[in-house]
C-alpha positions, 0 to 999 in steps of 0.5 A: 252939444247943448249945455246943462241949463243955469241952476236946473238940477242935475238928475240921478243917475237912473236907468234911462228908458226907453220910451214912445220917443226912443222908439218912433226915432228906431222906427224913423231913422230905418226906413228900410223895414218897409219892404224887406223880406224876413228871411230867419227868425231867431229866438237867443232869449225866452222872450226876444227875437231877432227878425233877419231882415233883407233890405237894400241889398243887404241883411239886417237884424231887428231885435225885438224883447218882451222882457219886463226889464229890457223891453225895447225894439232896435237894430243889432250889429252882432249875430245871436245864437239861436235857441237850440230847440225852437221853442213853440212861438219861434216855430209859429213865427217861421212857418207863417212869416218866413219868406213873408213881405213886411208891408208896414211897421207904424206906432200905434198913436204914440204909444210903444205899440208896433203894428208890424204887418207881413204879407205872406201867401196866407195874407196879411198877418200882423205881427203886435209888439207891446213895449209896456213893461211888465205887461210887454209882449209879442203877438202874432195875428192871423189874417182872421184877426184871431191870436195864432201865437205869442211870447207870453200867454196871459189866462184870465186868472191873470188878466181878467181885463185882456186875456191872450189866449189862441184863436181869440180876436186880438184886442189892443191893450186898454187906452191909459187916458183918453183925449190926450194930444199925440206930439207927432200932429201937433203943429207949431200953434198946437203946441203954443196953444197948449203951453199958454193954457198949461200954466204953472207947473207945467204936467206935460205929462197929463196932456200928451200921449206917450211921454215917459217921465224921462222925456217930460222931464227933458221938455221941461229942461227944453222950455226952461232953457229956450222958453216957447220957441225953444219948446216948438223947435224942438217938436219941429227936429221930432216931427223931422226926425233931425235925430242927434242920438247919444249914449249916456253913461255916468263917468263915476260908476262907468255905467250905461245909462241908456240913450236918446235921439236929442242932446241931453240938457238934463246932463254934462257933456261929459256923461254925452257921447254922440253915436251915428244912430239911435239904434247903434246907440241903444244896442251899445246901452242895453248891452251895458246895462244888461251886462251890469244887470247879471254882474249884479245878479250873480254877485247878489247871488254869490255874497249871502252864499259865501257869508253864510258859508263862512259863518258855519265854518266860523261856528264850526271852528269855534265848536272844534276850539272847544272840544279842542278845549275839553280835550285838554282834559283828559288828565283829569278825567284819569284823576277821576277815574284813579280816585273812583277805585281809591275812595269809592269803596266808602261811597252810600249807595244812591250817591251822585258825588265822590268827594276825595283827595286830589294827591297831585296838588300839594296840599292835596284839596278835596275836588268833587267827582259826578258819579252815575249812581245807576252805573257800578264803581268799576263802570264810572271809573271805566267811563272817566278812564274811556273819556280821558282816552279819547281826549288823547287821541282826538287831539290830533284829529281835532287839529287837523279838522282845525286847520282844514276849517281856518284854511276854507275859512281864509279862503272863502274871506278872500272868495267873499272880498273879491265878490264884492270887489269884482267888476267883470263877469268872468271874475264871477264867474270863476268865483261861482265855478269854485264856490259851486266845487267846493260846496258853498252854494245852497241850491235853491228852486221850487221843491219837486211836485208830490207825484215827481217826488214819489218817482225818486229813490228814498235817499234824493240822489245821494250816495247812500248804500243799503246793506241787510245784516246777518240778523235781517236788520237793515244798515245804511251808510254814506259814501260822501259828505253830503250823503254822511249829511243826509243820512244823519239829518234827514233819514236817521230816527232818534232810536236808530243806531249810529256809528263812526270810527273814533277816529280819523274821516269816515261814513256815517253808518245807520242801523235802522232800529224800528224804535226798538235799539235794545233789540239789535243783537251784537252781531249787527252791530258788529256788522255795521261796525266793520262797514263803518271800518271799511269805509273810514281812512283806517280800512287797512289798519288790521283792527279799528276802533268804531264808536255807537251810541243811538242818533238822538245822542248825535248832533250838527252844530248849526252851520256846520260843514257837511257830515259834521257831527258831535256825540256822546252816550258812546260806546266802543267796539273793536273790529276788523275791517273786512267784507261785511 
């Protein structure tokens, strides 16, 4: 193997591509594709195909891509599943080449254009694979020279230049730069000629057809390692196929970075590993690379799910925490609530501050008590005593709600540094599996056209029962967190009613006001009530608690897990969970 030449940069280590060079060695080295029979034709990929070739006694199987990223056109060793519904442009290709004869595969110049033509009963079609990035397609041609068929359709809207429509005559794809020289034909004294007359620097590029960045760059290496004569030798080992193929692959990362038919002089030895064929080579590089390429994408995936995912948990418990902190506060709220009945009776008419005694410090300090001067005595005091009750009693509930959020909180931290640290699909796998089952994935897509969005129930699918009460109102309520979720934020008007057991999981429980919540009698309240009892944890408990207060009063805390909610304005009702 030769070595990296004296003081030449070593490059970065990019994705190596495969070019005009790569692909003349893939068609070379395989003499048998002239003459083979196409017996099935498979389509693993939207955009690849694999043609079954039967040559020299044996079956062979030549896989060709379009896709903008892996393009290329090279043998495979393993057998591809097939597409289970043929789509359209398999379907084309077996009715008109299956059974067929190819009768020439050649490079158009030394461009990564195939022309592959087929004889078939029908004549001569042509079957045109364009390996030019984004731009790559394949193109079946009738025998008329019109386009029957193609992996990519391009209308005019895309491509006012070159259109690919079918029964429109094939055109070639527009020549990048005219008068370029093809290396293929170039003898010995071309190419000394052309070296005398580029000068320094020397743009190898600019003057021959079909040169990747890549190969130029390696020529460049050829001429600073061996001069002229280095130059031409090596177009002799082109022009003879002496192919010495390897796969390179950078020792640090492990990674594949392609492969190619010479020596590389532009890399240590160390990243070189000799293969028997060009094609061997490349089939083992892009299933690297492609492998590495969807470890990446779902990892890309996975993190901003998973961080964002464990900032509203974050934020969530950092709102329980404070609650949790309120809470604490329910012997104040008593304190206010006994001090309202003990001093109020002196209090003006309109006052919004009681100021009196606290009895339960030593020197007994005047405190100040906020008082709704629309509400009477008895009713502030009621309120304050409502307050310090249901401090008391959510206690309990906000730790366990705590406790459930720290422990997802933890295991999304570990969910998150092992998607970071993950080098395997299956670890990724595994981990979009479980981020998937508990929840952790926002979904994305284009949002569904108005006419399929009309065709879907008012609720998108979610679990929401509709119920109608005694007095013709109609009540919702949700069956699961995600449908709880929906429900509030994206059904409920800010005048509808809203209810939930004080305490304890539950459904959310709309009552669909018409903007008009003072006029839903008792009754349906009552109604929603007992629907919202019977669908909480306390179902069989013979009477529960179940707080109302209109939705504008109800809010989720941004980022905060599904069906999460904070309220105030509330009032109580005590029921029966029974059949509403």
């Amino acid at each position: 193997m030769l070595c990296l030449p004296y003081n030449y940069a070593m490059p970065d280590a990019k994705p190596i591509p495969f070019d005009s060079l790569n692909l003349y060695a893939v068609l070379r080295e395989r003499g048998f594709f002239v003459g083979a029979r196409i017996q099935d034709i498979r389509q693993p990929e939207p955009l690849t195909i694999v043609l079954h070739l039967y040559a020299q006694r044996a079956e062979h199987r030549l896989l060709v891509s379009a896709d903008p990223q892996f393009a290329r056109m090279h043998t495979i060793s393993t057998k591809l599943p097939n597409a289970p519904t043929p789509p359209p442009f398999l379907q084309s290709l077996r009715k008109h080449l299956e059974g067929g004869i190819v009768r020439s595969m050649t490079m158009l110049g030394f461009d990564r254009i195939v022309q592959t033509e087929v004889q078939t009963r029908e004549g001569v079609y042509r079957l045109m694979i364009e390996l030019m990035g984004k731009h790559s397609n394949i193109i079946l041609v009738e025998p008329t020279g019109l386009v029957r068929s193609a992996i990519k359709w391009v209308s005019p809207r895309q491509s006012e230049a070159r259109p690919i429509r079918a029964g429109e005559p094939y055109r070639l794809p527009p020549t990048r730069v005219e008068g370029l020289l093809n290396p293929l034909t170039m003898t010995d004294d071309d190419w000394r000629t052309l070296i005398a007359q580029m000068g320094e620097p020397r743009d190898w590029q600019a003057h021959l057809e079909g040169l990747s960045r890549f190969t130029a760059d390696e020529l460049e290496a050829v001429y600073r390692a061996g001069g002229v004569e280095g130059v031409v030798a090596w177009a002799q080992r082109l022009r003879a196929g002496a192919w010495q193929p390897v796969l390179i692959r950078d020792p640090q990362s492990h990674r594949a970075l392609g492969a190619y038919p010479f020596p590389s002089l532009r890399f240590p030895d160390s990243w070189q590993h000799a293969r028997t064929s060009v094609s061997l080579a490349w089939e083992q590089a892009f299933s690297e690379r492609i492998q590495h390429a969807r470890i990446d994408a779902l990892r890309q995936s996975l993190l901003p799910n998973l961080r964002r995912a464990l900032h509203a948990r974050e934020r969530a418990i950092a709102d329980l925490q404070r609650a949790l902190h309120e809470s604490q506060d329910a012997d104040r709220w008593q304190l206010y609530g006994e001090l309202i009945l003990a001093f109020g009776h002196n209090l003006p008419a309109g006052a919004t501050t009681l100021h009196a005694p606290d009895y339960t410090q030593p020197d007994a300090p005047e405190i100040a008590i906020p008082i709704d001067p629309t509400k009477t005595l008895a009713e502030n005091a009621e309120r304050y005593f409502h307050k310090a009750r249901r401090a008391r009693e959510s206690r309990t509930e906000l730790h366990a709600r705590l406790q459930r959020l720290t422990d997802e909180a933890n295991e999304l931290r570990y969910a998150l540094l092992q998607a970071e640290q993950a080098t395997d699909l299956d670890t990724l796998q595994h981990l979009h599996a479980q981020a998937k089952a508990h929840g952790w994935l926002r979904e994305t897509g284009a949002p569904p056209s108005p006419a399929k969005r009309a065709e879907k129930d008012p609720f998108e699918g979610h679990k929401i029962r509709t119920y109608l009460s005694p007095d013709g109102y109609q009540v919702l309520v949700g069956e699961n967190a995600a449908a709880n979720d929906f429900l509030l934020t994206r059904i409920a008007k800010p005048n509808d009613w809203w209810l939930h057991v004080r305490t304890g999981t539950g459904a959310h429980v709309i009552i669909r006001t018409e903007n008009q919540p003072q006029r839903v009698p008792r009754s349906t309240l009552e109604f929603a009530a007992r629907l919202a009892a019977q669908h909480s944890a306390d179902k069989h408990a013979r009477v529960v608690e179940v707080d109302y207060t209109l939705r504008k009063y109800v809010r989720k805390p941004k980022g905060a897990p599904q069906g999460f909610a904070l309220y105030t304005h509330e009032k109580t009702l005590r029921v029966e969970p029974k059949a509403g």
